[in-house]
N, CA, C and O of each residue as an XYZ file, in Angstrom:
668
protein
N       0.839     -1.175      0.000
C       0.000      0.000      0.000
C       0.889      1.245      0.000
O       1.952      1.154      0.613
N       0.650      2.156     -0.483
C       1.336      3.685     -0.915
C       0.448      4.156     -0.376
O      -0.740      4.020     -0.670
N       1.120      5.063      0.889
C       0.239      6.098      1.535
C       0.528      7.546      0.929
O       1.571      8.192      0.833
N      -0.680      7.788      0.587
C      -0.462      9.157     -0.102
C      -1.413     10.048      0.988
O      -0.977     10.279      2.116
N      -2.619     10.480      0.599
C      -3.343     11.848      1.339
C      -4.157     10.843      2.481
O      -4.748      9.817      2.145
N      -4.067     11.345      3.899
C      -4.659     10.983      4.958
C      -5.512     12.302      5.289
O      -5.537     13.052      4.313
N      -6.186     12.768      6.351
C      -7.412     13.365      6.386
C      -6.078     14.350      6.752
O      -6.472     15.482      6.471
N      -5.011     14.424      7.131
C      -4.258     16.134      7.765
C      -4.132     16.826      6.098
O      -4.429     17.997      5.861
N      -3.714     15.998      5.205
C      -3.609     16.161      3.842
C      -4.864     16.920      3.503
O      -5.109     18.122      3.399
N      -5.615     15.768      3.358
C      -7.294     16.303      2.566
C      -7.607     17.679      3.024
O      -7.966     18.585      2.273
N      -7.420     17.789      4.514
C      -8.001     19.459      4.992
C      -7.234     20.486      4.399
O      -7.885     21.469      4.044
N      -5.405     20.519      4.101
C      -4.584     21.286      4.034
C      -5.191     21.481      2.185
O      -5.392     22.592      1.694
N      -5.388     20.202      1.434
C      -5.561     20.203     -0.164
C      -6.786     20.874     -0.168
O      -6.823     21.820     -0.955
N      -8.035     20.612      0.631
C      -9.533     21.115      0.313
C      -9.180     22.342      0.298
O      -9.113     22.886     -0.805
N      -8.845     23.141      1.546
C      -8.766     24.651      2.137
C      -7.834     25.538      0.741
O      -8.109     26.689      0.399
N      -6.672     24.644      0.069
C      -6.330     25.139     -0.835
C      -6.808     25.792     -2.272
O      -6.589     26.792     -2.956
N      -7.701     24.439     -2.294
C      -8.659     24.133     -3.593
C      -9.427     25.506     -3.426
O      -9.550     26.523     -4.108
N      -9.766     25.178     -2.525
C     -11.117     26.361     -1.786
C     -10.644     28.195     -2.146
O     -11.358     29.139     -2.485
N      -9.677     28.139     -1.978
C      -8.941     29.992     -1.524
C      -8.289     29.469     -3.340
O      -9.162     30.004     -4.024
N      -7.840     29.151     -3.809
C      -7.729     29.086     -5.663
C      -8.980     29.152     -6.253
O      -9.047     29.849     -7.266
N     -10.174     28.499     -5.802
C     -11.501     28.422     -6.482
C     -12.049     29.825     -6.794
O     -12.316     30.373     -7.864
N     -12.140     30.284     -5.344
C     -12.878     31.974     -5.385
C     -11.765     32.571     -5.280
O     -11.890     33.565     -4.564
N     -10.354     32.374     -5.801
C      -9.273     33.484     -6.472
C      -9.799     34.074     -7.511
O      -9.964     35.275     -7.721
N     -10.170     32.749     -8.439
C     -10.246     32.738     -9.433
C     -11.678     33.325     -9.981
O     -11.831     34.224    -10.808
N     -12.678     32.573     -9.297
C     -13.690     32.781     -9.495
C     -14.310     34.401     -9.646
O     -15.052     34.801    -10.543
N     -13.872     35.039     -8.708
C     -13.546     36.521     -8.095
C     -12.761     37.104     -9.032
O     -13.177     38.243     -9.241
N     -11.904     36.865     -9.628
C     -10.583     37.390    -10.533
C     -10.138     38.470     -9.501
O     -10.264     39.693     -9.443
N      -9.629     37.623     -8.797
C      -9.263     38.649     -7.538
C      -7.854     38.774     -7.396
O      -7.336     37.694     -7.111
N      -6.595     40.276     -7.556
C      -5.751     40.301     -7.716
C      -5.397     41.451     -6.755
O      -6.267     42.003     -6.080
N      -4.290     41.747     -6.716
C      -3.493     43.068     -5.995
C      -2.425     43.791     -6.763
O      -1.674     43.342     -7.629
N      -2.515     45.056     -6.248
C      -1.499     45.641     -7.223
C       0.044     45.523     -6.712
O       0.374     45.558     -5.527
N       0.772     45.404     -7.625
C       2.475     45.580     -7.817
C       2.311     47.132     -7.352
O       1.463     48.020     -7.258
N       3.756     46.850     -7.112
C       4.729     48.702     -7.388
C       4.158     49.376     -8.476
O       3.507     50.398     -8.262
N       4.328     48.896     -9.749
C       3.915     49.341    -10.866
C       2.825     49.778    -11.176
O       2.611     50.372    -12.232
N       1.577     49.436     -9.880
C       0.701     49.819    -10.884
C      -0.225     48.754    -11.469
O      -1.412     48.920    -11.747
N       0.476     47.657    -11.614
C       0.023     46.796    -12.190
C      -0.966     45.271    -10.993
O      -0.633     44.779     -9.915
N      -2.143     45.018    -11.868
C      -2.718     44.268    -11.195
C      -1.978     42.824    -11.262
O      -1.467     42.406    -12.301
N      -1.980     41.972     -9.797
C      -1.124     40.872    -10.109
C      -2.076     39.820     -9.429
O      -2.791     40.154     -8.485
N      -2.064     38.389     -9.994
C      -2.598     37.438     -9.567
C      -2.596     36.974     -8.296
O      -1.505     36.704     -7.793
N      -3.589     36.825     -7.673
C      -2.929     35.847     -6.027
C      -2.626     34.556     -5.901
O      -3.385     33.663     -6.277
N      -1.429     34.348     -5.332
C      -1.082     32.994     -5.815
C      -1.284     32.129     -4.282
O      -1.113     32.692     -3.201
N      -1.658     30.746     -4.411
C      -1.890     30.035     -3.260
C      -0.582     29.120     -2.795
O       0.269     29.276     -3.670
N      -0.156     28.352     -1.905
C       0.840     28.111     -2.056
C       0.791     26.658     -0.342
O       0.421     26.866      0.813
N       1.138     25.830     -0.754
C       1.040     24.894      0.504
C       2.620     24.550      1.277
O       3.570     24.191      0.581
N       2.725     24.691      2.581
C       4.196     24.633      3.110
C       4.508     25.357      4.380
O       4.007     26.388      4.827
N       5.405     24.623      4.840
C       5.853     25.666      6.177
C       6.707     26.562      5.755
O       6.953     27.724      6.076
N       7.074     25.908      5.066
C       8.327     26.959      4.634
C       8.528     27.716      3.463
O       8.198     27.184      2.402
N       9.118     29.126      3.439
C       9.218     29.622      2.029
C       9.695     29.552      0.748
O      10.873     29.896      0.650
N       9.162     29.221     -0.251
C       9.890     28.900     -1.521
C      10.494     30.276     -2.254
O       9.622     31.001     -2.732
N      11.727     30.681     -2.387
C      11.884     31.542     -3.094
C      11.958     31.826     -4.235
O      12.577     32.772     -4.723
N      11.031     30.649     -5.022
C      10.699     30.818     -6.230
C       8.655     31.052     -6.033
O       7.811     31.153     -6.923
N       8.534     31.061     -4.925
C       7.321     32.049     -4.644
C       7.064     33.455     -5.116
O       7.850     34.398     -5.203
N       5.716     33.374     -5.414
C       5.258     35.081     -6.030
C       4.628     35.978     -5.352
O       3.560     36.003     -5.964
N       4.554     36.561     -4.709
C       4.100     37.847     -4.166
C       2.559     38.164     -4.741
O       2.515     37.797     -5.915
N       1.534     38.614     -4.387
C       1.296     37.940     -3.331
C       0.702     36.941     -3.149
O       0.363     36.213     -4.082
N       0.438     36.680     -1.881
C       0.306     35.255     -1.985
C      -0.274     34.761     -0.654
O      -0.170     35.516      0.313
N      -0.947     33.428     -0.485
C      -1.699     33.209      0.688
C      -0.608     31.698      0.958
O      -0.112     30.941      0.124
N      -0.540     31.693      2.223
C       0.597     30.122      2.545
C      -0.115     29.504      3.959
O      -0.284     29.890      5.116
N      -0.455     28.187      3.065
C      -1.418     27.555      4.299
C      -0.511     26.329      4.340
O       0.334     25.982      3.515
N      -0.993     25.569      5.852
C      -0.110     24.693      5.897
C      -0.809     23.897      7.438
O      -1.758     24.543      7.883
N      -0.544     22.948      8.046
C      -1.384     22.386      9.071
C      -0.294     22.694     10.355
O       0.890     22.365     10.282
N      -0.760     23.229     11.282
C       0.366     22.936     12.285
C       0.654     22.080     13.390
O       1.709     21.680     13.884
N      -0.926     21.847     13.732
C      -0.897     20.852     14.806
C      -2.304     19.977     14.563
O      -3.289     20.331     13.915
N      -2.097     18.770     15.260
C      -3.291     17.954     15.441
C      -3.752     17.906     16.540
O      -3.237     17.083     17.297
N      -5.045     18.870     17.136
C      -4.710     18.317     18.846
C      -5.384     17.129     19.192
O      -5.826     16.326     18.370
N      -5.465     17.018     20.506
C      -6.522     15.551     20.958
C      -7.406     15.622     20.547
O      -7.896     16.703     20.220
N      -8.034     14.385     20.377
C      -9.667     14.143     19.782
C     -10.088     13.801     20.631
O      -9.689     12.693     20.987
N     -11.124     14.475     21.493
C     -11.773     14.199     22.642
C     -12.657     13.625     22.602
O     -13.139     14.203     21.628
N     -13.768     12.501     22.985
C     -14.676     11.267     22.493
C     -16.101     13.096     22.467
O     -16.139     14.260     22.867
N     -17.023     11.987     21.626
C     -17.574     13.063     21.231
C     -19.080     12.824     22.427
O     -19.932     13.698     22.590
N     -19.090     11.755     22.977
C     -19.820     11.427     23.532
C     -19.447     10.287     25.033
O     -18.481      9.542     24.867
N     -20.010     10.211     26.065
C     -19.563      9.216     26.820
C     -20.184      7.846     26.399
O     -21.398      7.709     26.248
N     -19.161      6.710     26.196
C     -19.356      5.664     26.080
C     -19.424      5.216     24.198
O     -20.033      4.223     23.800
N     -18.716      6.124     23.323
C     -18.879      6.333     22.191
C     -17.202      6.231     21.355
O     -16.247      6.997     21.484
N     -17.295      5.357     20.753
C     -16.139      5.923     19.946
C     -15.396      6.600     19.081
O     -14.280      6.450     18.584
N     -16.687      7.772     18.972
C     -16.897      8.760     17.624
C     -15.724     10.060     18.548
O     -15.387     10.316     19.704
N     -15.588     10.316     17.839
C     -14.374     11.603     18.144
C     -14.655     12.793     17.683
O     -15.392     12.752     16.698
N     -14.368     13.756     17.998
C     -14.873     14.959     17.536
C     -13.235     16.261     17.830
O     -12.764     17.039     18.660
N     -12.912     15.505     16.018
C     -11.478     15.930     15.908
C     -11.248     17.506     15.580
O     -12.215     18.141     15.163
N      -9.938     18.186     15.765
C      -9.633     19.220     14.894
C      -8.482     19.570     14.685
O      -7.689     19.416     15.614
N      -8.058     20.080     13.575
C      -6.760     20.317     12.971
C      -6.454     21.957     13.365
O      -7.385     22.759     13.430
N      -5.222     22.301     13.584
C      -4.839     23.353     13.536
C      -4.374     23.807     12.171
O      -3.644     23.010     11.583
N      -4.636     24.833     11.618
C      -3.919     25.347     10.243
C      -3.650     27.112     10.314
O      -4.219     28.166     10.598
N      -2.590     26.656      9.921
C      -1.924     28.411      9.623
C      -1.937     28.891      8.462
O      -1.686     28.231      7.454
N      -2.266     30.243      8.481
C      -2.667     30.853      6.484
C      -1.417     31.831      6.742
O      -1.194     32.134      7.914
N      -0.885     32.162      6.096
C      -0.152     33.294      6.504
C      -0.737     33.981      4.861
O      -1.198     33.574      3.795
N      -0.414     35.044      5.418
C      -0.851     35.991      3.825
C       0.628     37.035      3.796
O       1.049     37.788      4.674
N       1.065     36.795      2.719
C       2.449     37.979      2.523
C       2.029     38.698      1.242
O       1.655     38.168      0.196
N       2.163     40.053      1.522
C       1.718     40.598      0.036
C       2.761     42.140     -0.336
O       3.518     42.661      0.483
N       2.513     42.660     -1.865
C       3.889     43.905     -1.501
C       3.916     44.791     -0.983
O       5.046     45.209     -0.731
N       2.636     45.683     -0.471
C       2.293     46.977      0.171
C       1.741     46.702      1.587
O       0.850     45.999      2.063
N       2.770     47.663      2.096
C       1.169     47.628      3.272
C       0.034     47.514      3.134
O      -0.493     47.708      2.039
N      -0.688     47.146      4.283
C      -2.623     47.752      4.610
C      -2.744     46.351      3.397
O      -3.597     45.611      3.885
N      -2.358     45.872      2.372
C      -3.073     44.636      1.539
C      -3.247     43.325      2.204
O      -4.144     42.494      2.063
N      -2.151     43.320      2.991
C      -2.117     41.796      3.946
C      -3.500     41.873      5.016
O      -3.899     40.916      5.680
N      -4.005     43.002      5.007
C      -4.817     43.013      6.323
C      -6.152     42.902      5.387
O      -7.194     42.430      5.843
N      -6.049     43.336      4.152
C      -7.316     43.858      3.474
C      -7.578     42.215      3.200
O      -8.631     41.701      3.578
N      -6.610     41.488      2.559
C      -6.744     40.013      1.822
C      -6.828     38.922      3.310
O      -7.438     37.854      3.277
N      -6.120     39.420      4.523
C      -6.927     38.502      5.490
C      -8.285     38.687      5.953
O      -8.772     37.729      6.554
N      -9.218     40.042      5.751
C     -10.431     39.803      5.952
C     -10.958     38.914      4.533
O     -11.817     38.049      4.703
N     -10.483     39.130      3.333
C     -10.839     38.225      2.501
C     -11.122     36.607      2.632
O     -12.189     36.041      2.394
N      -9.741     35.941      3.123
C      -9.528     34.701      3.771
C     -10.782     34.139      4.796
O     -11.495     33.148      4.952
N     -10.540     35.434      5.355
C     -11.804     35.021      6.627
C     -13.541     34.859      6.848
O     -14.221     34.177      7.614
N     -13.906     35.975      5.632
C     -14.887     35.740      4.946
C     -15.125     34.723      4.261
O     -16.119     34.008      4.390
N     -14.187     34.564      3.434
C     -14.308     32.880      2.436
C     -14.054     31.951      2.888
O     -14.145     30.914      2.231
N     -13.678     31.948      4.043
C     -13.641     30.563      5.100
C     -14.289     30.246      6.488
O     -13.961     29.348      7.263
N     -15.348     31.243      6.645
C     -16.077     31.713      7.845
C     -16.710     31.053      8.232
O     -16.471     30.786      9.409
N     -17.995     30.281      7.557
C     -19.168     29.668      7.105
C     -18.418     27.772      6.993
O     -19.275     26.929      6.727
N     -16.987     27.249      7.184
C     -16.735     26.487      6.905
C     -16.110     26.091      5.450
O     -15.672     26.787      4.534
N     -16.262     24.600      5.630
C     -16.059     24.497      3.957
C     -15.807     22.875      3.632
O     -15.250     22.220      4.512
N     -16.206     22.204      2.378
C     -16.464     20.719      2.109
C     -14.480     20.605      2.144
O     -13.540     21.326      1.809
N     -14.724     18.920      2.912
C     -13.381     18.254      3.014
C     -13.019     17.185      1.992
O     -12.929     16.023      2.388
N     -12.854     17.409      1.008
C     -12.548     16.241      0.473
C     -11.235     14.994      0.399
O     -10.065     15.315      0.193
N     -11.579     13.895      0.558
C     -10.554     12.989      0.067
C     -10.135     12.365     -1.212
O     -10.653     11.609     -2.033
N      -9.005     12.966     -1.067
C      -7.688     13.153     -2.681
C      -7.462     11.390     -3.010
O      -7.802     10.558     -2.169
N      -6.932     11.050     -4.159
C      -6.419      9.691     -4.259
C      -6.045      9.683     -5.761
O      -6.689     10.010     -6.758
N      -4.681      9.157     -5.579
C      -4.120      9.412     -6.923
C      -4.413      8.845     -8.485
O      -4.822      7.723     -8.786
N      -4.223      9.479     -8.994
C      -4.735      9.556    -10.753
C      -3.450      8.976    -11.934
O      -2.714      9.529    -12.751
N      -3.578      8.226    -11.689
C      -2.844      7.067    -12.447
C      -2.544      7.776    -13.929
O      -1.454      7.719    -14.499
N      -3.864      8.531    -14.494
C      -3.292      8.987    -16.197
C      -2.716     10.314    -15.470
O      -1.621     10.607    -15.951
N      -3.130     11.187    -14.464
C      -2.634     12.277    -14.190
C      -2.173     12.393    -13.503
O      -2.618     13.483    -13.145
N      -1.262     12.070    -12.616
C      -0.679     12.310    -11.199
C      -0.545     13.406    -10.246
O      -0.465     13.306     -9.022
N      -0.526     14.730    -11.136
C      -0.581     16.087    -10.506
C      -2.173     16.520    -10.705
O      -2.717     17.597    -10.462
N      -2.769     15.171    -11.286
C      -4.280     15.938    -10.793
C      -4.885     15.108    -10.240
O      -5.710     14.529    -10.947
N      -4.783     14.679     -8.829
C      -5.947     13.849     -7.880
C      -7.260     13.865     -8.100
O      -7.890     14.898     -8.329
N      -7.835     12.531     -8.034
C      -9.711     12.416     -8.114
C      -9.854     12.637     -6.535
O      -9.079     12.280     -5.648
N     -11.081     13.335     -6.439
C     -11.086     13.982     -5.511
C     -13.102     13.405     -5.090
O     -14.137     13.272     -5.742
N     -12.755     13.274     -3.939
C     -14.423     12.559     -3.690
C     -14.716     13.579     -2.060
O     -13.814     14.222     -1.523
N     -15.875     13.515     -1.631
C     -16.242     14.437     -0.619
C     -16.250     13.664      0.054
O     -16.782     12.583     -0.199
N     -15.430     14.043      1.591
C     -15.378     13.287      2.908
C     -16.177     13.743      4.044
O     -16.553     12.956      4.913
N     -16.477     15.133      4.064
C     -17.248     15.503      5.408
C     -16.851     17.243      5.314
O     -16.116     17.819      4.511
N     -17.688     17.816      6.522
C     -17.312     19.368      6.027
C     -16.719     19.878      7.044
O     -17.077     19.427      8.132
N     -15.979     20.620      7.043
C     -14.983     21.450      8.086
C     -15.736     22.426      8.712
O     -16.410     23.156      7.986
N     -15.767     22.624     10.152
C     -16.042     23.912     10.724
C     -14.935     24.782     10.910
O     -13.818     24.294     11.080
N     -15.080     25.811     10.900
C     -13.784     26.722     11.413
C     -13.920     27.259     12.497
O     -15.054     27.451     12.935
N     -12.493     27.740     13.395
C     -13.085     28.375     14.442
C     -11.775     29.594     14.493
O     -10.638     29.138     14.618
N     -11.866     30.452     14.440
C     -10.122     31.507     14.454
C      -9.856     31.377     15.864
O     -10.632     31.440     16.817
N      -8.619     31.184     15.817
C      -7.682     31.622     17.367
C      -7.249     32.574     17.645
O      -7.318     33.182     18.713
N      -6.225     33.076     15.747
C      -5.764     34.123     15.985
C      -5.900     34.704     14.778
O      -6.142     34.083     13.743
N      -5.687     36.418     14.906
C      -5.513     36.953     13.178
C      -4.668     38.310     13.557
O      -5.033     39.323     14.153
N      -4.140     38.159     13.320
C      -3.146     39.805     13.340
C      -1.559     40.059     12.246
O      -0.820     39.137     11.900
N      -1.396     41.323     11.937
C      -0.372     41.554     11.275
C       0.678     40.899     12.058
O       0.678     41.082     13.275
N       1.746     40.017     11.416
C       3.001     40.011     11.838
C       4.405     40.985     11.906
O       5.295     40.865     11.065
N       4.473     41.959     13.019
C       5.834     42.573     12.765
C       6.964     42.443     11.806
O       7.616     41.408     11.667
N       7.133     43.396     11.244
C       8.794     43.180     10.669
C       9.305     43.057     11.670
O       8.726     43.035     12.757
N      11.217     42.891     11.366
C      11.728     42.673     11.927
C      12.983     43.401     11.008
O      12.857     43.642      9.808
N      13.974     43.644     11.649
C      15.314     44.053     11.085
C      15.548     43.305     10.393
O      15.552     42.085     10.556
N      15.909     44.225      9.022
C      16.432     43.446      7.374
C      15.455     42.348      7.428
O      15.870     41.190      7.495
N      14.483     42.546      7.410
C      13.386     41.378      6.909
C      13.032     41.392      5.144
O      12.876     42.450      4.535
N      12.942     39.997      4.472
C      12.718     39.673      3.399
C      11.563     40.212      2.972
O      10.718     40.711      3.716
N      11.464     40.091      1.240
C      10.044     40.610      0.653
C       8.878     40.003      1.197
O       7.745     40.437      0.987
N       9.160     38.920      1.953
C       8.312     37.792      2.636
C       7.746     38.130      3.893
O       6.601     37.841      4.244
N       8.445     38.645      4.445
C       8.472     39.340      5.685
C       7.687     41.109      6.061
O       7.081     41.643      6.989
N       8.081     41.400      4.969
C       7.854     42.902      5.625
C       5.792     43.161      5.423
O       5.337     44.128      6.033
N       5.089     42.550      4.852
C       3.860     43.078      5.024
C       3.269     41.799      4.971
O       2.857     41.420      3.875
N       3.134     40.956      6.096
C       2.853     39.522      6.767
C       1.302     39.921      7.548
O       1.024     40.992      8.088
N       0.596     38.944      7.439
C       0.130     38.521      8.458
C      -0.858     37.011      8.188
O      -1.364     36.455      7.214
N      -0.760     36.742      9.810
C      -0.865     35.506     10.516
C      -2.428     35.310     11.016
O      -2.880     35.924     11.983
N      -3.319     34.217     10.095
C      -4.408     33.779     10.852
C      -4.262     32.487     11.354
O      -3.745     31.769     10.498
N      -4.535     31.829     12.512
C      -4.620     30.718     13.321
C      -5.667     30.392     13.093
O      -6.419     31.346     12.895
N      -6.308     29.027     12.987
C      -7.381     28.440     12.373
C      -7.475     26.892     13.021
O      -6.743     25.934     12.774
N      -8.737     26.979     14.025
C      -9.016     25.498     14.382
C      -9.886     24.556     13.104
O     -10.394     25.307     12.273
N     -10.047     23.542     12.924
C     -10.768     23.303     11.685
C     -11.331     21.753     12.413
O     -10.563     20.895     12.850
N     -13.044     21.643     12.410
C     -13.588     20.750     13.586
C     -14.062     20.031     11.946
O     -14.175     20.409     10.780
N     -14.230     18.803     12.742
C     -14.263     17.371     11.996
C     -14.985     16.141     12.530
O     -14.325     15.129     12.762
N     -16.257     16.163     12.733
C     -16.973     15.063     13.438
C     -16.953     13.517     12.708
O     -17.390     13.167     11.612
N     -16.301     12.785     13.715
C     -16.252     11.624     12.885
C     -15.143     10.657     13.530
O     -14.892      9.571     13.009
């Protein structure tokens, strides 16, 4: 057996799918220096790729906490994932404008699906519906610069995201 997407996967791939869907759907962009309107790009990882584009939303799972029984005498669980969005973008005031965006389009929840790989396509998973995510925020605020901070760095910010899962 080849383990590919388990449910920490499916939430991190859905939530992705999800914030690309109504990118797109929206034709929703930000401006460059220039002037110029630029695409928002989505991006999955803890860490930064510096072949990353500006701007850009970076989600990623951080923790799993306990699954506390959902009931006494029951073996149903009533799980949730931690996930971090970070939003980096080039101007000030946009990181704050595109995290109320995030938060709106993920407020209400959102369908979880489970991924499984595609034999003629490999970079495109069949994708079937597993159950729906609640959300709950922990945290949302701009992240400080910091001395000599990267293009990555200087107009940050950080939403914390519980994501509930009955089952």
């Amino acid at each position: 057996m080849i383990l590919t997407w388990e449910i920490s996967s499916n939430i991190e791939n859905s939530l992705i799918d999800l914030l690309r869907l109504r990118i797109h759907e929206q034709s929703l962009q930000l401006l460059d220096d220039n002037g110029v309107a630029q695409k928002i790009n989505v991006y999955a990882g803890r860490t930064i790729n510096e072949n990353w584009n500006l701007p850009l939303i970076q989600v990623y799972l951080d923790s799993k906490p306990d699954a506390g029984r959902l009931e006494i005498g029951s073996n149903k669980r009533l799980r949730s994932w931690q996930v971090i969005i970070d939003i980096r973008t080039i101007f000030p005031g946009q990181e704050s404008n595109l995290a109320d965006w995030v938060e709106n389009t993920i407020n209400d929840g959102f369908t979880i699906y489970d991924y499984t790989s595609n034999c003629a396509n490999i970079s495109l998973p069949v994708k079937s519906i597993l159950c729906y995510g609640r959300v709950d925020f922990i945290t949302s605020l701009p992240v400080p610069p910091f001395d000599n901070s990267d293009k990555f760095d200087q107009n940050r910010y950080r939403i914390t995201a519980k994501i509930w899962l009955n089952g």
